[in-house]
C-alpha positions in Angstrom: 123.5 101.8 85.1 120.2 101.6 83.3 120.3 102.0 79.5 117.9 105.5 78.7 115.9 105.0 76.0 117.3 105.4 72.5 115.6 103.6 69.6 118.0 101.1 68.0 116.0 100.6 64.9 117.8 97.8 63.6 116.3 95.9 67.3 113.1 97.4 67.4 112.3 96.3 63.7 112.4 92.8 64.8 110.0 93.2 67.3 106.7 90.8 66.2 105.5 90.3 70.0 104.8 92.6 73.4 104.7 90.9 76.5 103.1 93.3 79.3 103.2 93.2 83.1 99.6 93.8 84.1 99.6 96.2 87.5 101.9 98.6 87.3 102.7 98.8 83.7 99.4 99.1 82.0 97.5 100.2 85.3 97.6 100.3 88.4 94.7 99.8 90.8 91.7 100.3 89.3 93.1 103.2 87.2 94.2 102.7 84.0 97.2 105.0 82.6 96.3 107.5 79.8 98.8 105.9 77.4 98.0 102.2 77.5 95.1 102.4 74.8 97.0 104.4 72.4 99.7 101.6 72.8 97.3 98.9 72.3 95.6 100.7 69.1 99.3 101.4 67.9 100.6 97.6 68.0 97.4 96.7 65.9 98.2 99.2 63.0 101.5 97.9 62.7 100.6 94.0 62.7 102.7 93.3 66.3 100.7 90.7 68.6 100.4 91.1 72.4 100.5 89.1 75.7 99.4 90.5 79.0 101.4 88.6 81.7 100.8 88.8 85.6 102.0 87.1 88.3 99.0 87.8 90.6 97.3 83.9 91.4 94.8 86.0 93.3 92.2 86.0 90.8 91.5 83.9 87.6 91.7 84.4 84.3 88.0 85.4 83.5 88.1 88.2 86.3 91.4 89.7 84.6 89.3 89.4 81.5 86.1 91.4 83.1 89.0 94.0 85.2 90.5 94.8 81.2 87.2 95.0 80.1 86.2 97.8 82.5 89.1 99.4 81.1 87.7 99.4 77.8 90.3 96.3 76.6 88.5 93.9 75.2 91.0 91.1 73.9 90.9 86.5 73.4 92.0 84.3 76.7 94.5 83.8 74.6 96.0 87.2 75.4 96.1 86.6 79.1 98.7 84.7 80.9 98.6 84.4 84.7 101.2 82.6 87.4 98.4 80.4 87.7 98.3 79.2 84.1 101.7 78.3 84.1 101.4 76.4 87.5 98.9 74.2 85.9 101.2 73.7 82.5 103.9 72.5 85.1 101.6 70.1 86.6 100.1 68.5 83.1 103.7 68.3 82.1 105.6 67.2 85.3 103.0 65.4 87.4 100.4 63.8 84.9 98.8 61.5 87.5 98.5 64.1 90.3 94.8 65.2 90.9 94.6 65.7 94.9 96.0 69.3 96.0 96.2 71.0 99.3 95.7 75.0 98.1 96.5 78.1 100.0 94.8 80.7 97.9 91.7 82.7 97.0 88.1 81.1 96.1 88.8 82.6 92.6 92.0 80.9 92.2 90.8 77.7 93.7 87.7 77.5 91.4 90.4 78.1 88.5 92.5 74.7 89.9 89.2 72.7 90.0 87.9 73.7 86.6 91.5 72.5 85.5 91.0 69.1 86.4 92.2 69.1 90.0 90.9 68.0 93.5 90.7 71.0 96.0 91.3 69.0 99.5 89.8 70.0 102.5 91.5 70.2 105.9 91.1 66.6 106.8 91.9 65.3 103.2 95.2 63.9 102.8 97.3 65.4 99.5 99.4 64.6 96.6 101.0 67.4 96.6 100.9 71.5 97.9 100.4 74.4 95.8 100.4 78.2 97.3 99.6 81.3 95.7 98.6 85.2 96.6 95.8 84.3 99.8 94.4 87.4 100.3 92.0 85.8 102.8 94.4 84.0 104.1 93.2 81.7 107.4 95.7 81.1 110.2 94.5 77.4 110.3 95.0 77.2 106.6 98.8 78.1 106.8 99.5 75.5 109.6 97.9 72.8 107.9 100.2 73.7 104.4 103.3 73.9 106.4 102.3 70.6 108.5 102.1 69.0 104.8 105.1 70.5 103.4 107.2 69.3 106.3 105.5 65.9 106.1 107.3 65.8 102.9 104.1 66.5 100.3 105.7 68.0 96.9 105.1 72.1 97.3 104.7 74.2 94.2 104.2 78.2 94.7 102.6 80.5 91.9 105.3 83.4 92.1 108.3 85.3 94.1 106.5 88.5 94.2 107.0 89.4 98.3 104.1 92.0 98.1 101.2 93.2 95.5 101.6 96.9 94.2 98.4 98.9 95.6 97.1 102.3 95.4 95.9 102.1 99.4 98.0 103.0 102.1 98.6 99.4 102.7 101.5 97.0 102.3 99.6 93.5 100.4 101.6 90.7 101.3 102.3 88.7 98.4 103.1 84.8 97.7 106.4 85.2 97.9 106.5 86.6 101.4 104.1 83.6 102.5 106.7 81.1 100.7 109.3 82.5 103.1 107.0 81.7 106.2 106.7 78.4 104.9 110.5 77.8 104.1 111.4 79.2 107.4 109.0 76.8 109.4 109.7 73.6 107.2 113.3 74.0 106.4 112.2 73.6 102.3 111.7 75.3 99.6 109.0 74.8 96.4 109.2 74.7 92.9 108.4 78.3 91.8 106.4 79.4 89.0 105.4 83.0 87.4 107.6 85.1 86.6 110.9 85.2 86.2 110.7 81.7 85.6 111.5 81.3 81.9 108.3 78.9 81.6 106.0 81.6 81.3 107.3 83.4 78.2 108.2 80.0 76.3 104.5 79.3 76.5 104.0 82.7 74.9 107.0 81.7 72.4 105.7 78.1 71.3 101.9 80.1 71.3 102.9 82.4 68.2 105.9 80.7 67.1 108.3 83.7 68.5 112.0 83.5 68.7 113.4 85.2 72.2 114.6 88.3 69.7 111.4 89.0 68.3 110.0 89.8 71.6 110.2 92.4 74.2 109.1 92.7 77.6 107.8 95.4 79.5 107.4 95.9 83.4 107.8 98.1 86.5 109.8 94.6 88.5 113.6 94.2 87.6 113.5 90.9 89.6 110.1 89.6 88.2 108.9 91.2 84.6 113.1 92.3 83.5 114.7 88.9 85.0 111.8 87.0 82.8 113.6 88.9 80.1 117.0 87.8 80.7 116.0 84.6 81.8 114.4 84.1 78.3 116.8 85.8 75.6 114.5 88.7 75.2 114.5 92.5 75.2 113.0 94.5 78.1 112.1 97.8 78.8 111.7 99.2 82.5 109.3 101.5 83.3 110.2 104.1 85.6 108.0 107.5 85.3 107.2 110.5 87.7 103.4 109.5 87.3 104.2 106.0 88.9 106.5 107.3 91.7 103.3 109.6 92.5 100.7 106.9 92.9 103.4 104.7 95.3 104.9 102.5 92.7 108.4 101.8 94.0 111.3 102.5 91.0 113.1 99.5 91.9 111.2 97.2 94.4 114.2 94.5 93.9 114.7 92.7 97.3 117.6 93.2 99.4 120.5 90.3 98.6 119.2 89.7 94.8 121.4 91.0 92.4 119.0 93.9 90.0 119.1 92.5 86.3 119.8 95.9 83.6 117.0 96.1 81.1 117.6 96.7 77.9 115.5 100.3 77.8 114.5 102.6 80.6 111.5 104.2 79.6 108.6 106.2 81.0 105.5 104.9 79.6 104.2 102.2 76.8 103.7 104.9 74.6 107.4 106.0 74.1 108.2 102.1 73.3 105.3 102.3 70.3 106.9 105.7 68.9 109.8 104.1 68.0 108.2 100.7 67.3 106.8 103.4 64.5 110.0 105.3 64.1 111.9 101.8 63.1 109.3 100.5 60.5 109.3 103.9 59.0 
């Protein structure tokens, strides 16, 4: 059973660092909820530093930057850390000489690979090595020609798990990891996966501002992405589960079926109880 929310002072007064889901924890759509700024103005008066995280690979990191600035958040690239990001990390770290990719994604994404150094092959270009993300224009032709290089033995890398994209629209938005499973089931493989809850992501956030796992807590609406990131890393994490997020089609527990739903640390039904007794504890 989830833990409600009690402040444990003695915990909370460690915190130095918030890591945030992006959809579905701050906003969702193109609506922002009511208590995100007051959060975000409440962290800076008491000194704690912040980290928006998202799986999405669908757009890059300057269009994140613009959607949060729409919203009136205005923060460094520093702040921002994206599947993406990490999926890049990996390959500076893990496959130095590799420059030729074969990528199943968006333009916006794709323009993010190639202004990281990387060769975006065409369709009759042969590879070094496969890397899919969140397509939402995905081509039929596209998707053959990745699963004709993954079973052709091409190293395959994808973004994130995330089967499908939360969304205000009557819609279901397949996500990256429900084109993974495609792929897996036609080649009989499986990739390297990035994004969250890979513990990757937040030890780039760690080694960024020189955080220990305790001094951190992170927030999200996913148990199998945003809380499993904080297991995975030694961290705190608070769910959020609210009526207002039920309303707008934001599933309490979206945790696939045969995956075993991590326990966060706190339940909670916005950011803004999480900064009370951020307050409450330095008090």
């Amino acid at each position: 059973m989830d833990k409600i929310f009690i402040p444990l002072h003695e915990e909370l007064r460690k915190i130095r660092h918030v890591v945030m889901d992006m959809d579905g924890t701050i906003y969702h759509g193109n609506k922002l909820f009511p208590t995100t700024l007051p959060f975000l103005e409440r962290l800076k008066k008491l000194g704690i530093g912040f980290t928006f995280l998202t799986n999405n690979s669908s757009r890059s990191t300057d269009v994140y930057l613009e959607h949060l600035h729409r919203f009136g958040i205005h923060v460094p690239r520093e702040c921002m850390l994206s599947s993406t990001g990490n999926t890049v990390d990996y390959l500076q770290r893990h496959h130095p000489g590799i420059r030729r990719l074969f990528l199943l994604g968006t333009d916006s994404f794709r323009a993010e690979m190639r202004a990281s150094g990387f060769t975006d092959c065409s369709m009759e270009e042969e590879p070094e090595l496969v890397v899919t993300a969140f397509d939402t224009s995905l081509l039929y032709e596209r998707l053959c020609k990745c699963a004709w290089w993954i079973k052709h033995g091409k190293p395959w890398i994808a973004t994130h798990c995330d089967l499908e994209c939360p969304t205000e629209k009557p819609t279901t938005l397949i996500d990256c990891g429900s084109v993974t499973a495609c792929l897996e089931a036609v080649s009989g493989r499986k990739p390297v996966v990035m994004g969250k809850p890979n513990r990757t992501m937040m030890e780039t956030i760690f080694h960024r501002y020189s955080l220990m796992p305790e001094e951190v807590v992170m927030c999200g609406d996913r148990a199998y992405t945003d809380i499993q990131l904080a297991v995975n890393s030694g961290t705190f994490s608070a769910m959020i589960v609210s009526e207002s997020q039920s309303k707008t089609g934001i599933p309490a527990d979206s945790t696939p079926p045969g995956i075993v739903r991590p326990v966060p640390t706190w339940v909670i039904p916005h950011l803004e109880k999480l900064g009370e007794a951020l307050s409450e504890s330095r008090d």
